[in-house]
C-alpha positions as CSV (number, residue, x, y, z in Angstrom):
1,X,34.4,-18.9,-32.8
2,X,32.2,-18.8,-30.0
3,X,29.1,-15.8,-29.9
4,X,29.7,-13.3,-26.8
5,X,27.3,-14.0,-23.7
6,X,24.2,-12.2,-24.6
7,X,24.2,-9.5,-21.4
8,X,21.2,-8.6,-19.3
9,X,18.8,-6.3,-21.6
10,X,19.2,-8.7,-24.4
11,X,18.2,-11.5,-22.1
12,X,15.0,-10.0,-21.2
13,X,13.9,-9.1,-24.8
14,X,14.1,-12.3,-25.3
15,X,12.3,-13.3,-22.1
16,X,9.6,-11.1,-23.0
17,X,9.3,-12.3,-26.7
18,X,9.1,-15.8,-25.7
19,X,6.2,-14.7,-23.3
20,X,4.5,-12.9,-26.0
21,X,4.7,-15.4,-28.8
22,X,3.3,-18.7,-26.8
23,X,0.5,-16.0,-25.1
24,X,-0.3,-14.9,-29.0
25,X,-0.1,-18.1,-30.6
26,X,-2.3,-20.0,-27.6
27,X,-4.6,-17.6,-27.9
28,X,-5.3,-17.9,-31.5
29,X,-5.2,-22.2,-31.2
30,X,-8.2,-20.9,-29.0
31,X,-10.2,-19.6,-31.5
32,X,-9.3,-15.8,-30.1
33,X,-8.8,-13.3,-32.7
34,X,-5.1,-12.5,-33.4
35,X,-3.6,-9.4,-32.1
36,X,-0.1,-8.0,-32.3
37,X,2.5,-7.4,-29.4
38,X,1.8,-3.9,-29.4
39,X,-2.1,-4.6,-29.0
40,X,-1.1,-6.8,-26.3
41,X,0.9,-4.3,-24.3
42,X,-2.2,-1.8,-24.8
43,X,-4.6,-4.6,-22.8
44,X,-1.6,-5.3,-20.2
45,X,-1.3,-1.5,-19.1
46,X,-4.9,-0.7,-19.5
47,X,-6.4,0.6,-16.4
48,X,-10.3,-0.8,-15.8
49,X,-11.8,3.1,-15.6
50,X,-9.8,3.8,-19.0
51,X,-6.9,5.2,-19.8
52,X,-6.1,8.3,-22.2
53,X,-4.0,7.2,-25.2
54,X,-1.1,9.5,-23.9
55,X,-0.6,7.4,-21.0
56,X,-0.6,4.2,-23.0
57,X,1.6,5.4,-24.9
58,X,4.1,6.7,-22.2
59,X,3.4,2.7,-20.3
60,X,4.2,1.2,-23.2
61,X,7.0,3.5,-24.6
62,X,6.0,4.0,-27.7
63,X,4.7,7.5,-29.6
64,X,1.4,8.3,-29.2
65,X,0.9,8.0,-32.4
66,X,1.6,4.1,-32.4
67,X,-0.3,3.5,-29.1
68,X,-3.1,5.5,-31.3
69,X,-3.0,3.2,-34.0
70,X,-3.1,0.3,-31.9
71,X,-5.9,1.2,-30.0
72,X,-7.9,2.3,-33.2
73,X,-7.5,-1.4,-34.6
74,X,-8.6,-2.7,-31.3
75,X,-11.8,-0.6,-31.7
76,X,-12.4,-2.0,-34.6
77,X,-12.0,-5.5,-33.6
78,X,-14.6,-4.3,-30.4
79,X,-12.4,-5.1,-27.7
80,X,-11.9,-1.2,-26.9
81,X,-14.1,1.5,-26.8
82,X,-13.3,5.7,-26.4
83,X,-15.6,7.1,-23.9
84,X,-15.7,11.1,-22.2
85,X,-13.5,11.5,-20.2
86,X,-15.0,12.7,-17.0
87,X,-12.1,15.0,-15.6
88,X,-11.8,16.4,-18.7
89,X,-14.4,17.6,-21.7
90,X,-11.6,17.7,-24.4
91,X,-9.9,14.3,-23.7
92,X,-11.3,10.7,-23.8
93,X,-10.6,7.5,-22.3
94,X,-10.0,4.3,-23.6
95,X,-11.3,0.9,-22.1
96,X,-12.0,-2.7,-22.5
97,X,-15.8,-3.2,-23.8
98,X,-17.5,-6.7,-22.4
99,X,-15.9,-8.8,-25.4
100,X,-12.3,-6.9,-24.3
101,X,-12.5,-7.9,-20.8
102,X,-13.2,-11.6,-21.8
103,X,-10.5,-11.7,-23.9
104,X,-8.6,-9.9,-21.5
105,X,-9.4,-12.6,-18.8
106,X,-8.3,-15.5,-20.8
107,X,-5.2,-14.0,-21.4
108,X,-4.5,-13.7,-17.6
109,X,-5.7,-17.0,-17.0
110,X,-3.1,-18.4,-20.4
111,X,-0.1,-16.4,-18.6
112,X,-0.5,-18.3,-15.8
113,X,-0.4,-21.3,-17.5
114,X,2.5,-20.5,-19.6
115,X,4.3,-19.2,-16.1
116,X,3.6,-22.9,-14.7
117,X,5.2,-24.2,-18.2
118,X,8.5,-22.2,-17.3
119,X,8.1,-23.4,-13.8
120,X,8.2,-27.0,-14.9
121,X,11.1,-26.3,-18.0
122,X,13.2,-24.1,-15.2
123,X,11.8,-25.0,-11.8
124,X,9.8,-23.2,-9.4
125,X,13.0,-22.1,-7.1
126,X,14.2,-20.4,-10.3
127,X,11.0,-19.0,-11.6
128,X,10.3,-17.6,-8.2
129,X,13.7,-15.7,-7.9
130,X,13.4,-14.8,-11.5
131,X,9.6,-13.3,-10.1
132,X,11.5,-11.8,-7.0
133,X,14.2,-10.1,-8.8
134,X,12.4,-8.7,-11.2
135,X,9.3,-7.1,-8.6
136,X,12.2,-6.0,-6.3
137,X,12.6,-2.1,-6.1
138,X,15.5,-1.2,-8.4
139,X,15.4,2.7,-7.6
140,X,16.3,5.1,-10.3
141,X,18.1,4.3,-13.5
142,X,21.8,5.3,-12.7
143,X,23.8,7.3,-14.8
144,X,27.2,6.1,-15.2
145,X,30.3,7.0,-17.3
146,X,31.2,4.1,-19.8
147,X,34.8,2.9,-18.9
Protein backbone atom coordinates (compact mmCIF):
# COMPACT_ATOMS: atom_id res chain seq x y z
CA UNK A 1 0.00 0.00 0.00
CA UNK A 2 1.24 3.12 -1.12
CA UNK A 3 1.61 6.38 1.74
CA UNK A 4 -0.81 9.42 0.75
CA UNK A 5 1.08 12.48 -0.93
CA UNK A 6 2.44 14.42 1.96
CA UNK A 7 0.31 17.91 1.33
CA UNK A 8 1.71 21.42 1.46
CA UNK A 9 2.40 22.24 5.35
CA UNK A 10 3.93 18.87 5.82
CA UNK A 11 6.19 19.61 2.92
CA UNK A 12 7.55 22.72 4.38
CA UNK A 13 8.20 21.20 7.90
CA UNK A 14 10.23 19.16 6.29
CA UNK A 15 11.81 21.79 4.08
CA UNK A 16 12.53 23.73 7.06
CA UNK A 17 14.03 20.78 9.09
CA UNK A 18 16.32 19.85 6.43
CA UNK A 19 17.41 23.59 6.44
CA UNK A 20 17.91 23.45 10.12
CA UNK A 21 19.75 20.26 10.59
CA UNK A 22 22.66 20.73 7.77
CA UNK A 23 22.87 24.65 9.16
CA UNK A 24 23.24 22.97 12.82
CA UNK A 25 25.38 20.15 12.08
CA UNK A 26 27.84 22.44 9.63
CA UNK A 27 28.11 24.64 12.17
CA UNK A 28 29.21 22.42 14.81
CA UNK A 29 31.92 20.53 12.02
CA UNK A 30 33.02 24.24 12.38
CA UNK A 31 34.07 24.23 15.69
CA UNK A 32 30.74 26.52 16.58
CA UNK A 33 29.11 25.65 19.70
CA UNK A 34 25.87 23.69 19.27
CA UNK A 35 22.59 25.32 19.64
CA UNK A 36 19.02 23.98 19.24
CA UNK A 37 16.39 24.93 16.51
CA UNK A 38 14.69 27.01 18.86
CA UNK A 39 18.02 29.03 19.65
CA UNK A 40 18.34 29.22 16.03
CA UNK A 41 14.94 30.83 15.29
CA UNK A 42 15.72 33.34 18.30
CA UNK A 43 19.13 34.59 16.13
CA UNK A 44 17.01 34.47 12.81
CA UNK A 45 14.16 36.92 14.13
CA UNK A 46 16.44 39.00 16.23
CA UNK A 47 16.35 42.49 15.35
CA UNK A 48 20.19 44.33 15.60
CA UNK A 49 18.79 47.18 18.37
CA UNK A 50 17.25 44.10 20.40
CA UNK A 51 14.22 42.71 20.64
CA UNK A 52 11.95 42.13 23.90
CA UNK A 53 11.41 38.44 24.65
CA UNK A 54 7.55 38.92 23.97
CA UNK A 55 8.12 39.61 20.47
CA UNK A 56 10.43 36.71 19.96
CA UNK A 57 8.26 34.82 21.14
CA UNK A 58 5.21 35.97 19.04
CA UNK A 59 8.06 35.70 15.63
CA UNK A 60 8.75 32.55 16.50
CA UNK A 61 5.36 31.18 17.76
CA UNK A 62 6.21 29.87 20.74
CA UNK A 63 5.18 30.97 24.59
CA UNK A 64 7.08 33.37 26.01
CA UNK A 65 8.08 31.28 28.38
CA UNK A 66 10.01 28.94 25.76
CA UNK A 67 11.42 31.94 23.79
CA UNK A 68 12.57 32.93 27.62
CA UNK A 69 14.34 29.87 28.13
CA UNK A 70 15.99 30.00 24.98
CA UNK A 71 17.31 33.15 25.20
CA UNK A 72 18.51 32.56 28.91
CA UNK A 73 20.73 29.57 27.60
CA UNK A 74 22.03 31.80 24.91
CA UNK A 75 23.09 34.28 27.62
CA UNK A 76 24.80 31.88 29.10
CA UNK A 77 26.64 30.64 26.18
CA UNK A 78 27.44 34.78 25.57
CA UNK A 79 25.98 35.16 22.33
CA UNK A 80 22.94 37.31 23.90
CA UNK A 81 22.92 39.90 26.22
CA UNK A 82 19.59 41.83 28.08
CA UNK A 83 20.09 45.46 28.10
CA UNK A 84 17.36 48.61 29.24
CA UNK A 85 15.18 49.03 27.23
CA UNK A 86 15.23 52.61 26.20
CA UNK A 87 11.36 53.17 25.42
CA UNK A 88 10.56 51.57 28.41
CA UNK A 89 12.15 51.47 32.21
CA UNK A 90 10.32 48.22 33.14
CA UNK A 91 11.13 46.10 29.96
CA UNK A 92 14.58 44.99 28.46
CA UNK A 93 15.79 44.10 25.23
CA UNK A 94 17.55 41.29 24.05
CA UNK A 95 20.56 41.35 21.48
CA UNK A 96 23.51 39.67 19.94
CA UNK A 97 26.81 40.49 21.99
CA UNK A 98 30.13 40.68 19.57
CA UNK A 99 30.70 36.74 19.85
CA UNK A 100 26.61 36.53 18.83
CA UNK A 101 26.97 38.57 15.85
CA UNK A 102 30.03 36.43 14.67
CA UNK A 103 28.25 33.49 15.01
CA UNK A 104 25.43 35.03 13.62
CA UNK A 105 27.38 36.03 10.46
CA UNK A 106 28.70 32.57 9.78
CA UNK A 107 25.43 31.31 9.87
CA UNK A 108 24.25 33.72 7.06
CA UNK A 109 27.16 33.06 5.19
CA UNK A 110 26.56 28.71 5.78
CA UNK A 111 22.77 29.29 4.48
CA UNK A 112 23.93 30.50 1.52
CA UNK A 113 26.01 27.83 0.94
CA UNK A 114 23.52 25.26 1.85
CA UNK A 115 20.95 27.35 -0.60
CA UNK A 116 23.61 26.85 -3.49
CA UNK A 117 23.70 23.02 -2.36
CA UNK A 118 19.80 22.76 -3.10
CA UNK A 119 20.41 24.85 -6.11
CA UNK A 120 22.84 22.27 -7.47
CA UNK A 121 20.59 18.92 -6.00
CA UNK A 122 17.20 20.78 -7.54
CA UNK A 123 18.38 23.45 -9.92
CA UNK A 124 18.53 27.08 -9.79
CA UNK A 125 15.12 27.52 -12.00
CA UNK A 126 13.47 25.50 -9.18
CA UNK A 127 15.20 27.01 -6.26
CA UNK A 128 14.34 30.36 -7.58
CA UNK A 129 10.52 29.69 -7.98
CA UNK A 130 10.61 27.87 -4.74
CA UNK A 131 12.37 31.58 -3.39
CA UNK A 132 9.55 33.46 -5.50
CA UNK A 133 6.72 31.62 -4.22
CA UNK A 134 7.46 31.59 -1.01
CA UNK A 135 8.46 35.86 -0.70
CA UNK A 136 5.27 36.41 -2.85
CA UNK A 137 2.45 38.27 -0.86
CA UNK A 138 -0.07 35.54 0.24
CA UNK A 139 -2.61 38.10 1.95
CA UNK A 140 -4.47 37.00 4.97
CA UNK A 141 -4.91 33.43 6.13
CA UNK A 142 -8.42 32.47 4.71
CA UNK A 143 -11.02 30.92 6.66
CA UNK A 144 -12.78 28.29 4.93
CA UNK A 145 -15.43 25.66 5.72
CA UNK A 146 -13.93 22.05 5.50
CA UNK A 147 -16.00 20.10 2.79
Amino acid sequence: MSEPALNLPQLLVQAKRWFDEALLASMQAAGERPVTAAQGAVFATLDEEGTSISELARRIGVTRQTAHQAVHSLVGMGLLEQVPDPASARSSLVRATAEGARVHQRALATIAVIEGVLADRIGTPATTALREALSAPWGEPPLVEAP
